[in-house]
C-alpha positions as CSV (number, residue, x, y, z in Angstrom):
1,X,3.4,3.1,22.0
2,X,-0.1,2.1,20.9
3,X,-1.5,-1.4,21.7
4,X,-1.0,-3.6,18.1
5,X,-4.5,-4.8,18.7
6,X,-6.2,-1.3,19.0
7,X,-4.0,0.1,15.7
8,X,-4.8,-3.1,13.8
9,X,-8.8,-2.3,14.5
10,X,-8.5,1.6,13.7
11,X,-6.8,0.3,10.3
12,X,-9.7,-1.8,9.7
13,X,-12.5,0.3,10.9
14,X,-10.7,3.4,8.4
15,X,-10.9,0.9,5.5
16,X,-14.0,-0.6,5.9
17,X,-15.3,2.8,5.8
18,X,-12.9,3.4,3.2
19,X,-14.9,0.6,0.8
20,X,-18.5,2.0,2.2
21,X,-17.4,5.5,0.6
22,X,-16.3,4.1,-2.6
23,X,-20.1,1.9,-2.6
24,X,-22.3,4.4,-1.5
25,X,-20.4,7.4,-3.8
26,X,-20.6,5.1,-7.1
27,X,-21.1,6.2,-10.5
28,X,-21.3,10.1,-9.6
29,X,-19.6,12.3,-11.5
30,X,-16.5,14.7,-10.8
31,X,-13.6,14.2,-9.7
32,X,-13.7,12.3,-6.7
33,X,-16.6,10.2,-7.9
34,X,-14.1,8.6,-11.0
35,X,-10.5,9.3,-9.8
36,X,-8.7,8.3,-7.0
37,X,-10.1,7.7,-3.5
38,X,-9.1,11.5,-2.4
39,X,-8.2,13.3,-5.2
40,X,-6.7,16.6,-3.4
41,X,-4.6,14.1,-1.0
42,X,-1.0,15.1,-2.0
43,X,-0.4,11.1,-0.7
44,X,-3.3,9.6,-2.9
45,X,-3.6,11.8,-5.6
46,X,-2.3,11.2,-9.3
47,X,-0.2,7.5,-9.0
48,X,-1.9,6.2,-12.3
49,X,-1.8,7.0,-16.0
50,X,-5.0,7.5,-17.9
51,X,-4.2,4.4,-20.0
52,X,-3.5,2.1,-16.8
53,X,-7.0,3.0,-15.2
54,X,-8.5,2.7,-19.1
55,X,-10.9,-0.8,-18.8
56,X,-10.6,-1.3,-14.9
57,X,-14.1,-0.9,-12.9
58,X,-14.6,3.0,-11.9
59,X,-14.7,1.7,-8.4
60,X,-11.4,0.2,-8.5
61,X,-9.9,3.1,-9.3
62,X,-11.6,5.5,-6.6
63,X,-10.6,2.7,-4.0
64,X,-7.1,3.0,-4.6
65,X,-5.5,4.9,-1.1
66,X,-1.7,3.9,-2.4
67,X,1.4,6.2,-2.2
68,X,2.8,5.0,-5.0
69,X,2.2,2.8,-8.1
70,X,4.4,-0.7,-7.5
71,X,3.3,-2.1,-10.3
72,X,4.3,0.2,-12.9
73,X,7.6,0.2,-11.2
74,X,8.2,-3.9,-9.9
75,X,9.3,-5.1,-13.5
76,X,6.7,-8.1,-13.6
77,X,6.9,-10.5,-16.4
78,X,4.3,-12.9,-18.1
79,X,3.8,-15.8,-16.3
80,X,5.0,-14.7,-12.8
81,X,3.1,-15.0,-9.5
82,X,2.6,-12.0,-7.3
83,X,1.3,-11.1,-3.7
84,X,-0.1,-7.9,-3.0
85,X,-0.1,-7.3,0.5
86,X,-3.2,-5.2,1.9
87,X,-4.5,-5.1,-1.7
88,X,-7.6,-2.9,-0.9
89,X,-9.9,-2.5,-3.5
90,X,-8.0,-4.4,-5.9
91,X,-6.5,-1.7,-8.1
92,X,-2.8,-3.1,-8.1
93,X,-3.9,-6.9,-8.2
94,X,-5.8,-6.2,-11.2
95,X,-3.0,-4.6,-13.1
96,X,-0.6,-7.1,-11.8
97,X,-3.0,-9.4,-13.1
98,X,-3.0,-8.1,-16.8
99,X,1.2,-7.4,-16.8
100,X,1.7,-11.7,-15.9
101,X,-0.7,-12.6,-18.3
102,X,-2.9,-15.6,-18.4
103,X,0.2,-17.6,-17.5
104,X,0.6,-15.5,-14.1
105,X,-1.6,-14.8,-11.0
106,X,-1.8,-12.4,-9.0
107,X,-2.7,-12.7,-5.5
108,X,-4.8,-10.1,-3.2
109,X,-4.5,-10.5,0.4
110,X,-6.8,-7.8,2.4
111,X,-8.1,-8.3,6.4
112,X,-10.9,-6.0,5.9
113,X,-13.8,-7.8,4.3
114,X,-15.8,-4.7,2.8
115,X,-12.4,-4.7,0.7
116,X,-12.1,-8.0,0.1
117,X,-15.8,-7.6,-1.3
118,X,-15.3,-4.5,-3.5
119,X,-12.5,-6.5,-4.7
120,X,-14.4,-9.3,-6.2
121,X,-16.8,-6.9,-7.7
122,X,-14.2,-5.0,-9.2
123,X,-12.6,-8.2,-10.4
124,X,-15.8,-9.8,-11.7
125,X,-16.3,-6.6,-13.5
126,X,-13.2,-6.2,-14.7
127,X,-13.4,-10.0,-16.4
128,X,-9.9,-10.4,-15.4
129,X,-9.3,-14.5,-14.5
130,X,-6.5,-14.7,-13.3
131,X,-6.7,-13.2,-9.9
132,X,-7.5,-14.8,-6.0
133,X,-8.0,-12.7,-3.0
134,X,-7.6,-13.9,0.1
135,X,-8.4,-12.9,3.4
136,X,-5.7,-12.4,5.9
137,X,-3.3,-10.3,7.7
138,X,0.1,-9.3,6.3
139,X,1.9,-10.6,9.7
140,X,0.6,-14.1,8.8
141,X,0.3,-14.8,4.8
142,X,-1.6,-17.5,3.8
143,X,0.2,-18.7,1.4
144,X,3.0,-21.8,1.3
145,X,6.8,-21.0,1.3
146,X,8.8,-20.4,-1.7
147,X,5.4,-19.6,-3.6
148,X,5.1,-16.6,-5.4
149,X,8.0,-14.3,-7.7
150,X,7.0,-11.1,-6.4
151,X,5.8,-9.1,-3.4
152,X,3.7,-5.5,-3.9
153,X,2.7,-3.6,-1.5
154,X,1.2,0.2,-1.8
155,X,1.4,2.4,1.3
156,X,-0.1,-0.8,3.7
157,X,3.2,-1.9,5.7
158,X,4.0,1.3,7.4
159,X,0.1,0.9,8.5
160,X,1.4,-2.6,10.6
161,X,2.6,-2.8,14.2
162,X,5.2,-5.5,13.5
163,X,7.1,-4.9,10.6
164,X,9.9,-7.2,11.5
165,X,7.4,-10.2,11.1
166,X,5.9,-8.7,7.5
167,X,9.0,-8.8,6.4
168,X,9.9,-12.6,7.5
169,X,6.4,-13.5,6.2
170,X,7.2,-11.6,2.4
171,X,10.6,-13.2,2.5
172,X,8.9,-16.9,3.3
173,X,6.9,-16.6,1.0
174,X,8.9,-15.3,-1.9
175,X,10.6,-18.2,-4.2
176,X,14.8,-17.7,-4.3
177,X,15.4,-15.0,-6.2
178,X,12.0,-13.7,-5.6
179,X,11.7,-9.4,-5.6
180,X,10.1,-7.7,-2.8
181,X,8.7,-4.4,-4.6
182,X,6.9,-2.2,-2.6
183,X,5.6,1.7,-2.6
184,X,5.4,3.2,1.3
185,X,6.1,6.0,2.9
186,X,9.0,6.0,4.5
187,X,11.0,9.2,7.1
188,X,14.0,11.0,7.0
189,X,14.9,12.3,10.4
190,X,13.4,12.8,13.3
191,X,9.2,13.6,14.0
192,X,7.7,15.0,16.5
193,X,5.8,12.5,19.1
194,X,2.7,13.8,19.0
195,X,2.5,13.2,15.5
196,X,3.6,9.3,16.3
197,X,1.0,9.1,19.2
198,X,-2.1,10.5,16.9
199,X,-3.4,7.0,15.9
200,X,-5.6,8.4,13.3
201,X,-2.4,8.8,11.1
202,X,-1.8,4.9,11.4
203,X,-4.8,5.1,8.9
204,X,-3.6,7.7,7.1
205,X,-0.2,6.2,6.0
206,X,2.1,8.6,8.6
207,X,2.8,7.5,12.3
208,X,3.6,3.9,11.3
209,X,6.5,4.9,8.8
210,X,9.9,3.7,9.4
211,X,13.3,5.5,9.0
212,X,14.5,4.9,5.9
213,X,17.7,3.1,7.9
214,X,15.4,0.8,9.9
215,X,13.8,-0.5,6.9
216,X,17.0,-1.6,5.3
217,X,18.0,-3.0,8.8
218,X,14.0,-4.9,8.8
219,X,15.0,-6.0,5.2
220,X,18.4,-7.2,6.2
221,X,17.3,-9.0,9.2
222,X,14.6,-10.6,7.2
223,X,17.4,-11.7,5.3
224,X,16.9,-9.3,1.9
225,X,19.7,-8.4,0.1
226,X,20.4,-5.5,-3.0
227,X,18.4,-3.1,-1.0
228,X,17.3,0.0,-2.6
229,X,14.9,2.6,-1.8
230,X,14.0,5.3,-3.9
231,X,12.1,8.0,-3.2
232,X,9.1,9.1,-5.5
233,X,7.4,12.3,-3.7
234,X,9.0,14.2,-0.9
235,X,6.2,16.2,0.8
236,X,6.7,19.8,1.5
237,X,5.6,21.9,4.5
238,X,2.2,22.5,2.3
239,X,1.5,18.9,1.6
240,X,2.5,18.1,5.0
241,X,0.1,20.6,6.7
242,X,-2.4,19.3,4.5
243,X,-2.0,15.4,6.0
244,X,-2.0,16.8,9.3
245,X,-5.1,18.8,9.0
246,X,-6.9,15.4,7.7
247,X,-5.7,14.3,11.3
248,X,-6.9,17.5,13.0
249,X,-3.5,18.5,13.9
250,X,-3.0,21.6,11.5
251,X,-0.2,23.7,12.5
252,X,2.4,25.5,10.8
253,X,4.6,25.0,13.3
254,X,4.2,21.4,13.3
255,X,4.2,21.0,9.4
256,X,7.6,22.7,9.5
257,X,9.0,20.2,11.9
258,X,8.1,17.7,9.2
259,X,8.6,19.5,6.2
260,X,10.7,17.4,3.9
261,X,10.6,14.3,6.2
262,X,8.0,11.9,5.0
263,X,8.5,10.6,1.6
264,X,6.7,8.2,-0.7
265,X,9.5,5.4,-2.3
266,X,9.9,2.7,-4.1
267,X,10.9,-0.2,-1.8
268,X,13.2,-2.8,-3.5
269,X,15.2,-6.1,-2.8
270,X,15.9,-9.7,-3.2
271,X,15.7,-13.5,-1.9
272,X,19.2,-14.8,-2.5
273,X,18.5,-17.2,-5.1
């Protein structure tokens, strides 16, 4: 098993040079210049609609480095409070933002401050008020109990050595009755251990995903209930090749081991109110 400390800092080294990418590739043309953050990633690629990315800041939209699109699947409501843990470059906050209204806030809580700076821009840029990011780690939310109505998250908790405690720390946070809504990727079956040993792939949203049983046993310990998960893209031997090559582990032999194992899903459940 990898040392927390030394995953934790190849997370934030990958991001920070995640938000120097999106800085110094800024207002070119083509795909990868306007879209998302890798736009042949068969993780990354394609999460939001044409009229969701309308109006926000181009480099909003060519941070984003989700699996999935939370927001367009949590429900939110005017005048509710959300948390978006490991918000990146602001892309969920910001439409969070616009779905509670004036009345709402969203919250953006990011550890890596070349994030937490292409945030702001995007925000600023975006006009959009009603937004705070915050610097922190998802183990240890700075934010009171019983504070906010939702928790998002998009493909950011499988990147954390202790899941147990983001868990604890989204349920502590979360009023009664709060939702926990999050996208991640999540396994099916068995993978092979030199894939869970590569710690490139924390980065890359694969060695640090969870059995889809032991994440409704981390939810139920944390004390979640009406736990669903529901998955969005299965990846196939292709795709999956394609995320180990990124990791310089292609192999055929490899991708079929994991062919049809990692998913993307939508992570739901509740607070007891």
């Amino acid at each position: 098993m990898e040392d927390p400390r030394s995953i934790k800092e190849q997370v934030r080294d990958h991001y920070a040079q995640q938000a120097q990418r999106v800085r110094r590739d800024s207002g070119k043309a083509g795909c990868c210049g306007t879209g998302s953050a890798c736009c042949g990633d068969p993780i990354t690629s394609n999460l939001y609609a044409d009229e969701e990315k309308a109006g926000l800041p181009p480099d909003a939209v060519a941070a984003s480095l989700g699996c999935g699109n939370p927001t367009a699947l949590a429900e939110l409501k005017p005048g509710e409070i959300v948390l978006d843990l490991g918000s990146g470059g602001g892309i969920d906050v910001l439409l969070s933002a616009r779905r509670v209204g004036p009345a709402g806030k969203a919250y953006g809580l990011d550890m890596t401050d070349e994030m937490l700076e292409l945030a702001r821009d995007n925000q600023r840029n975006a006009g959009i008020r009603n937004v705070e990011f915050l610097k922190g780690q998802i183990e240890n939310i700075p934010l009171p109990d019983n504070s906010v109505d939702v928790v998002i998250s998009n493909c950011v908790i499988n990147l954390s050595a202790d899941k147990s405690r983001v868990m604890r720390e989204a349920f502590r946070v979360l009023k009664p009755g709060g939702r926990f809504a999050v996208s991640d990727v999540v396994v099916r079956g068995e993978i092979p251990a030199e894939i869970q040993r590569k710690v490139e792939l924390w980065a890359g949203c694969v060695a640090g995903a969870l059995k889809e049983s032991d994440y409704r046993d981390k939810l139920r310990a944390a004390g979640f209930e009406k736990i669903e998960i529901d998955p969005t893209r299965i990846y196939s031997v292709t795709q999956s090749n394609e995320i180990l090559a990124a990791a310089g582990l292609a192999s055929e032999e490899l991708a079929a081991q994991i062919d049809n194992k990692f998913m993307s899903a939508f992570v739901r459940a509740c607070k007891p109110a």
